[in-house]
Structure formats: structure tokens, C-alpha cells
C-alpha positions in Angstrom: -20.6 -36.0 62.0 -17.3 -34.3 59.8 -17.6 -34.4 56.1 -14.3 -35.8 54.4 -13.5 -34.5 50.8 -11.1 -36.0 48.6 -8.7 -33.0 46.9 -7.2 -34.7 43.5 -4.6 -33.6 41.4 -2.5 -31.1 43.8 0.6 -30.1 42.8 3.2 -32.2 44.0 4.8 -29.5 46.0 1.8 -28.6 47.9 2.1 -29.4 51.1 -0.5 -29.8 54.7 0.2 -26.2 55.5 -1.0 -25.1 52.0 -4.1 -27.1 51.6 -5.0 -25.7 55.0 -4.5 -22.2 54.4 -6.6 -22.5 51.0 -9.4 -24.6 52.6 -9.9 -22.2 55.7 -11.0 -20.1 53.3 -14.5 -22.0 52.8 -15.6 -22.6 56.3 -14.2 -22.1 59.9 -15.1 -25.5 60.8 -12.0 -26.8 59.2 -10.6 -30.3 61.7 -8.2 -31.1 59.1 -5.8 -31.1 55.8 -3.3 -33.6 54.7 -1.4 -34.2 51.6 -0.9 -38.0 51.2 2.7 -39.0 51.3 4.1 -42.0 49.1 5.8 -44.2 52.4 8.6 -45.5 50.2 10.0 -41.8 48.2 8.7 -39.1 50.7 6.8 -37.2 47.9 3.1 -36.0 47.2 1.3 -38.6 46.0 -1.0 -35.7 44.6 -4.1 -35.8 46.2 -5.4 -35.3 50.2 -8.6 -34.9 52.4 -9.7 -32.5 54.3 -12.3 -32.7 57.0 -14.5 -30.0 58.3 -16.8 -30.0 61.1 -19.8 -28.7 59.1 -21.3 -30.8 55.8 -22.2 -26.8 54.9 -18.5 -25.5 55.3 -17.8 -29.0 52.9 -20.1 -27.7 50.3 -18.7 -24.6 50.6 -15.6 -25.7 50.0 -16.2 -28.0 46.9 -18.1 -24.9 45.4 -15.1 -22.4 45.9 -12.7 -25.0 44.7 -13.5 -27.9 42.3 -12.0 -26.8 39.1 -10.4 -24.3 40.4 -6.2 -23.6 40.3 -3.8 -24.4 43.1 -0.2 -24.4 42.6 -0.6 -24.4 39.3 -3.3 -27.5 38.7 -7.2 -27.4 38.4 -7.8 -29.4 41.6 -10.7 -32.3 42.0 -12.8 -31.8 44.7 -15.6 -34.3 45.8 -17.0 -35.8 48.9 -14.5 -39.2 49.7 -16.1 -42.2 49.4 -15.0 -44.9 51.8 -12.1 -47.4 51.4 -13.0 -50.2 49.7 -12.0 -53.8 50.8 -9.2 -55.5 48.9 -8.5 -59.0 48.8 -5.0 -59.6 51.0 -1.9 -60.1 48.7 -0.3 -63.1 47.1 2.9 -64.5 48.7 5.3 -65.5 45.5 8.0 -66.8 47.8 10.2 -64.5 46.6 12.6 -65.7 49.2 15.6 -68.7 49.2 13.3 -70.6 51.3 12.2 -73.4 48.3 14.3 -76.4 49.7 
């Protein structure tokens, strides 16, 4: 089974390309590496996953690179946790739709 880690503070102009390259680097059994975009401006959010194939290439990688710099930023690297359940959002009504 792949081994997702979470990669926190990134620069904000780091982009899939360059978290791949620097993650290849810790294990050949690299499946993937994305840089989460915000939907709504098109930037970094500052943070990603990557996936590898092997839970020892994973280690690997959060050895070689937790605390270490990347663009310019100590990065955060740690095995992602699943996401959690949140409750579905409030409609205000925002709309003209009262009367």
C-alpha cells in the first residue's frame, strides 16, 4: 500500500515539478507530488503530498527532509493523516429569494 506524506510550509512558488525533483531524491518508488492549488486565486496554498510506493522510500524521505530548506523555507514533513469529516455548511440565504 503507498505511503502519503504531507509537505508543509513550501514556498509559494514551488511548484509539482519541484517537489518531484527534490523528493526523487529519497527513494525511486516515488507515484507522486503535488502542490495544493487555492481553486479561487490559482496560487500555492503552501503545502502538498507526495506518495511513494515504498513506506521505506517514505521514511527516507521524511529523514532527508523534515526541517530541512526548500526554496527558501524549513519544510514540515510527516506521514498525512486522513481527512477528517466536516459537518455540511450552513445556507444563510444570501439570496433575494425571502418573499
Amino acid at each position: 500500500m503507498a505511503t502519503r506524506l504531507y509537505i508543509g510550509n513550501l514556498s509559494y512558488t514551488t511548484n509539482d515539478e519541484e517537489l518531484r525533483d527534490a523528493f526523487a531524491q529519497s527513494g525511486s518508488s516515488l507515484i507522486s507530488a503535488q502542490v495544493v492549488m487555492d481553486k479561487f486565486t490559482g496560487r500555492s496554498r503552501g503545502f502538498g503530498f507526495v506518495e511513494y510506493d515504498r513506506d521505506e522510500d517514505a521514511q527516507a524521505a521524511i529523514s532527508m527532509w523534515d526541517g530541512k530548506d526548500l526554496g527558501g523555507r524549513p519544510l514540515r514533513v510527516n506521514v498525512a493523516r486522513p481527512k477528517e469529516e466536516r459537518a455540511p455548511r450552513r445556507d444563510f440565504g444570501g439570496g433575494n429569494d425571502r418573499y
